[in-house]
DRENFI-589148 format. One record per atom (N, C-alpha, C, CB): residue in three letters; x, y, z. Coordinates in steps of 0.2 Angstrom, whole numbers, padded with zeros to 4 digits, always signed. Glycine has a CB too. Example, Ala and Ser with C-alpha at 12.3 -4.5 7.8 and 13.67 -1.06 7.14 Angstrom:
2
Ala+0066-0028+0039Ala+0062-0022+0039Ala+0066-0016+0039Ala+0057-0022+0045Ser+0064-0011+0035Ser+0068-0005+0036Ser+0064+0000+0039Ser+0070-0003+0029
END
This chain:
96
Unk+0004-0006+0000Unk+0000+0000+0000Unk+0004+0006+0000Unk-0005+0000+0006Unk+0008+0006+0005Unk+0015+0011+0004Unk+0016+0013-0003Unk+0022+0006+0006Unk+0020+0009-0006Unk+0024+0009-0011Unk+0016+0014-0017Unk+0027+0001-0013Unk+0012+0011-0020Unk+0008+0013-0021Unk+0004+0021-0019Unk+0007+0009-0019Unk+0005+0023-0013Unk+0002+0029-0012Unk+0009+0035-0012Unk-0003+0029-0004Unk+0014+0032-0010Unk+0019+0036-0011Unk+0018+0042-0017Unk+0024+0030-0013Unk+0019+0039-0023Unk+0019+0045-0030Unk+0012+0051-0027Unk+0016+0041-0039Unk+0007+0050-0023Unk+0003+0055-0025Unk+0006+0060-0016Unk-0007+0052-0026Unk+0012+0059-0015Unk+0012+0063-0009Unk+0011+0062-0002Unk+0009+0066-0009Unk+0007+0057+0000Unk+0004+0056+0006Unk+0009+0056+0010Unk+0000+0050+0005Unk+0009+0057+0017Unk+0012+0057+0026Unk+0011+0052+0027Unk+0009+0061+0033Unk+0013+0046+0028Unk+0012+0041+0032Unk+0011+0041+0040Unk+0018+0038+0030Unk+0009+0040+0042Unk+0008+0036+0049Unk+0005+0032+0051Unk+0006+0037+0053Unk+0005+0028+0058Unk+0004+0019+0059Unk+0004+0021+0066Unk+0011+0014+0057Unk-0001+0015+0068Unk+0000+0015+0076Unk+0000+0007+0076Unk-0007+0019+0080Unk+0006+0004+0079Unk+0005-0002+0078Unk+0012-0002+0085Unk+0006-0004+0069Unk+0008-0007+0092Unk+0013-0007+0097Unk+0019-0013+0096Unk+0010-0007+0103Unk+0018-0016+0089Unk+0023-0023+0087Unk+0030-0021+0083Unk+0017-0030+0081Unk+0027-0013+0081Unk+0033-0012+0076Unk+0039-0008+0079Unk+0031-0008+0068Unk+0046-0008+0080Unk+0049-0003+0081Unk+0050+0003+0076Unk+0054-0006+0083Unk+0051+0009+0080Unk+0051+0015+0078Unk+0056+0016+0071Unk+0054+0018+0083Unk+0064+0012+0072Unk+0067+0011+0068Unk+0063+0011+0062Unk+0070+0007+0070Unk+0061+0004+0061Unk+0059+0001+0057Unk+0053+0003+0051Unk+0057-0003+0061Unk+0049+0007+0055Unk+0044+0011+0053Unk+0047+0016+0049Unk+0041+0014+0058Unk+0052+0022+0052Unk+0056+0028+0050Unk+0059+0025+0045Unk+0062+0031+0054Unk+0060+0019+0043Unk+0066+0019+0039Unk+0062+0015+0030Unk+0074+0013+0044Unk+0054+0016+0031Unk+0050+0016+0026Unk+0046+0022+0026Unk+0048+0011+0025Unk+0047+0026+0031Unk+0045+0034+0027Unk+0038+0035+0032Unk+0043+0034+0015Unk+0038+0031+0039Unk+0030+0030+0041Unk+0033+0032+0048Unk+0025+0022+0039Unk+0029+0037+0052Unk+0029+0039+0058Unk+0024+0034+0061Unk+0027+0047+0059Unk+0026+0034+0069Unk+0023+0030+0071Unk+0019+0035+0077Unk+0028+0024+0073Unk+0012+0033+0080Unk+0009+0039+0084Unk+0003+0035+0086Unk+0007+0047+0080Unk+0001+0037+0091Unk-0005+0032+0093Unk-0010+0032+0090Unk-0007+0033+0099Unk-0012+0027+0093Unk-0022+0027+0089Unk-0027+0033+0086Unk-0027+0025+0096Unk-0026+0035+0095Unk-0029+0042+0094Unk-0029+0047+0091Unk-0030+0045+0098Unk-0021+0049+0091Unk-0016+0053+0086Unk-0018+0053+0077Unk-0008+0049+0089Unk-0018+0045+0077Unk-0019+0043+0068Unk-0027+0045+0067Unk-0016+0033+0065Unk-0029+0043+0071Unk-0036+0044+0069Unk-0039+0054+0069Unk-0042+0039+0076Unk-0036+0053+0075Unk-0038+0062+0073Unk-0033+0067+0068Unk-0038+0066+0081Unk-0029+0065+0065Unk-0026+0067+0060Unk-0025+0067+0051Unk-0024+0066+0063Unk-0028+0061+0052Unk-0028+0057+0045Unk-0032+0059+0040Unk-0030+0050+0046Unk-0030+0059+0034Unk-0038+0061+0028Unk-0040+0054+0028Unk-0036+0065+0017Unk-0035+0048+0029Unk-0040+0043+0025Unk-0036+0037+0030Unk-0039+0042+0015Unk-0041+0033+0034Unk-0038+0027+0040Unk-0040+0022+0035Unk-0041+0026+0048Unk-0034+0017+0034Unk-0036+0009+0033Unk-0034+0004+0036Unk-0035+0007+0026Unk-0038+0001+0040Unk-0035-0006+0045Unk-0035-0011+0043Unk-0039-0008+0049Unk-0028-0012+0043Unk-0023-0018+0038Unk-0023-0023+0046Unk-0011-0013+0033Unk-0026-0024+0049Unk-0024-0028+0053Unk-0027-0035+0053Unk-0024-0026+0057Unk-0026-0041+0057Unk-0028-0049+0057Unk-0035-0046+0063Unk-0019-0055+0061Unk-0038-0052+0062Unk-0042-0053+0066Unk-0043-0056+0071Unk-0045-0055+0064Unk-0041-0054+0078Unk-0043-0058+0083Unk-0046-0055+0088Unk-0038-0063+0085Unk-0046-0061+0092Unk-0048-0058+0099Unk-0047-0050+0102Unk-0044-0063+0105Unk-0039-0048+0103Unk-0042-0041+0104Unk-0042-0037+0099Unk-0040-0037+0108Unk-0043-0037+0093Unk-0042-0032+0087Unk-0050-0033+0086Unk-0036-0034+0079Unk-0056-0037+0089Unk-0062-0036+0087Unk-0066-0030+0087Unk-0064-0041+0090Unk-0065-0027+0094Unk-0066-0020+0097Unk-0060-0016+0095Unk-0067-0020+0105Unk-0058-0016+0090Unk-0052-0009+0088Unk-0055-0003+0089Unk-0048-0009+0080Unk-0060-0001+0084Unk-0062+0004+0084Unk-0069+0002+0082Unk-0059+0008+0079Unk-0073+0008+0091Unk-0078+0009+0094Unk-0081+0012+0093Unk-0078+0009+0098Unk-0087+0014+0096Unk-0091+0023+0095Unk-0085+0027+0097Unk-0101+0026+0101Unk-0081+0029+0101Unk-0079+0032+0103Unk-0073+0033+0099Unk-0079+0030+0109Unk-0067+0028+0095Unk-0062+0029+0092Unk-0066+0033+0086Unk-0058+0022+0091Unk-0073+0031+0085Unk-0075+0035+0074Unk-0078+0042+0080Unk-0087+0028+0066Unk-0079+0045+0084Unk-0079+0050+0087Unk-0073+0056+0087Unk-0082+0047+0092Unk-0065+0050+0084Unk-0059+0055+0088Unk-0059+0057+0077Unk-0050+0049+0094Unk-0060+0054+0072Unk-0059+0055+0067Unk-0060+0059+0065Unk-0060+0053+0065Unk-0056+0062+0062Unk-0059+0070+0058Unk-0064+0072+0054Unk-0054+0072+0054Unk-0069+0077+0054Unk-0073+0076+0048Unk-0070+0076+0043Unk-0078+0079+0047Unk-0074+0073+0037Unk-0073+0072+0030Unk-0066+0066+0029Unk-0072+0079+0027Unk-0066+0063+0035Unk-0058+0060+0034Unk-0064+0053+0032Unk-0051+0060+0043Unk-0060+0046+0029Unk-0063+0040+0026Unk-0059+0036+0032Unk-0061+0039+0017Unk-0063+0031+0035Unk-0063+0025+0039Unk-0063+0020+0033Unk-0068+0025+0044Unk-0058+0015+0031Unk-0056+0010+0026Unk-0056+0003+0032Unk-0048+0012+0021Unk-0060-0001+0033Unk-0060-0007+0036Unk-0058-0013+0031Unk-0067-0009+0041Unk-0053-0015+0029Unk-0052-0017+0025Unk-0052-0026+0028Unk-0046-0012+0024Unk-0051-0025+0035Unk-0051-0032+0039Unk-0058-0035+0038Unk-0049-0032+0048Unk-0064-0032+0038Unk-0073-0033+0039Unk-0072-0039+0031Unk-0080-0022+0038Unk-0072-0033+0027Unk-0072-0036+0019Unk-0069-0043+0019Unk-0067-0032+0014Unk-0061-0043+0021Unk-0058-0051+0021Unk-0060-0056+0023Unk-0052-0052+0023Unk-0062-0052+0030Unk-0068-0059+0034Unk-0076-0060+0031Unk-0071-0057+0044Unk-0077-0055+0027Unk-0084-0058+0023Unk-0080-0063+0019Unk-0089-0052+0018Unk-0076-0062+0015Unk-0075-0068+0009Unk-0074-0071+0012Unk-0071-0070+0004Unk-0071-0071+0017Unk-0071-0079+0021Unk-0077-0083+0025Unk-0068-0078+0026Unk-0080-0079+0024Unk-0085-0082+0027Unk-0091-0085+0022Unk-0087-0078+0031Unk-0089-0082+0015Unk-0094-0083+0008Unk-0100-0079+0009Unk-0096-0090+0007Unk-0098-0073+0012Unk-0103-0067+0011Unk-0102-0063+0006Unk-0103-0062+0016Unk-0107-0059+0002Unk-0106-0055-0003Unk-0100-0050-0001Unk-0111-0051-0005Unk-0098-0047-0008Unk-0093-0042-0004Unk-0097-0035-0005Unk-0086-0041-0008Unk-0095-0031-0002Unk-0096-0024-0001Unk-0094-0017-0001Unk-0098-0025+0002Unk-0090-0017-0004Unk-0082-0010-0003Unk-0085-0006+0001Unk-0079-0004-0010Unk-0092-0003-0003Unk-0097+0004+0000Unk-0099+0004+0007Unk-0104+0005-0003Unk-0098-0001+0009Unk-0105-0004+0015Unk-0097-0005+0021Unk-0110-0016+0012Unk-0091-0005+0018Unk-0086-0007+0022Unk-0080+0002+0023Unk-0082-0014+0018Unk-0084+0005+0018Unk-0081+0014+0019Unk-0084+0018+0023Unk-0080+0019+0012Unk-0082+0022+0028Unk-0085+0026+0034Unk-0083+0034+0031Unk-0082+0024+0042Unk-0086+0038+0030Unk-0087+0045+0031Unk-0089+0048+0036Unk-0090+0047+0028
END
């Protein structure tokens, strides 16, 4: 996704407590908390796995810290529909 959004400009940032800082910096992405990416972002997409605690990631309270007009991308919802052999739905899975 990186590589990809790169050409048009975009700031990276990430909140993710598994990655070191290093690691992050040294593909161009700042690292900042939850709350921080959500209230700053034009456009969040949750690239994460599904489990136990990533089920409650984002609550009424985390889509409350989002900027207006910024896009919520749950990109995890969608992969667990095909998995599950539910239709798919991009529209149904973008938040404004």
């Amino acid at each position: 996704m990186l590589e990809r959004a790169r050409p048009f400009g975009f700031r990276f940032v990430a909140a993710d407590p598994f990655v070191f800082r290093e690691a992050a910096e040294a593909q161009g992405v700042s690292l900042v908390s939850l709350e921080e990416l959500l209230a700053q972002s034009d456009i969040v997409s949750l690239q994460v796995f599904l489990n136990a605690q990533i089920r409650r990631l984002i609550d009424a309270q985390k889509i409350a810290l989002v900027k207006p007009g910024a896009y919520l991308i749950n990109t995890l919802a969608r992969a667990s529909r095909r998995r599950e052999g539910a239709g798919r739905g991009i529209a149904s899975q973008t938040y404004r």
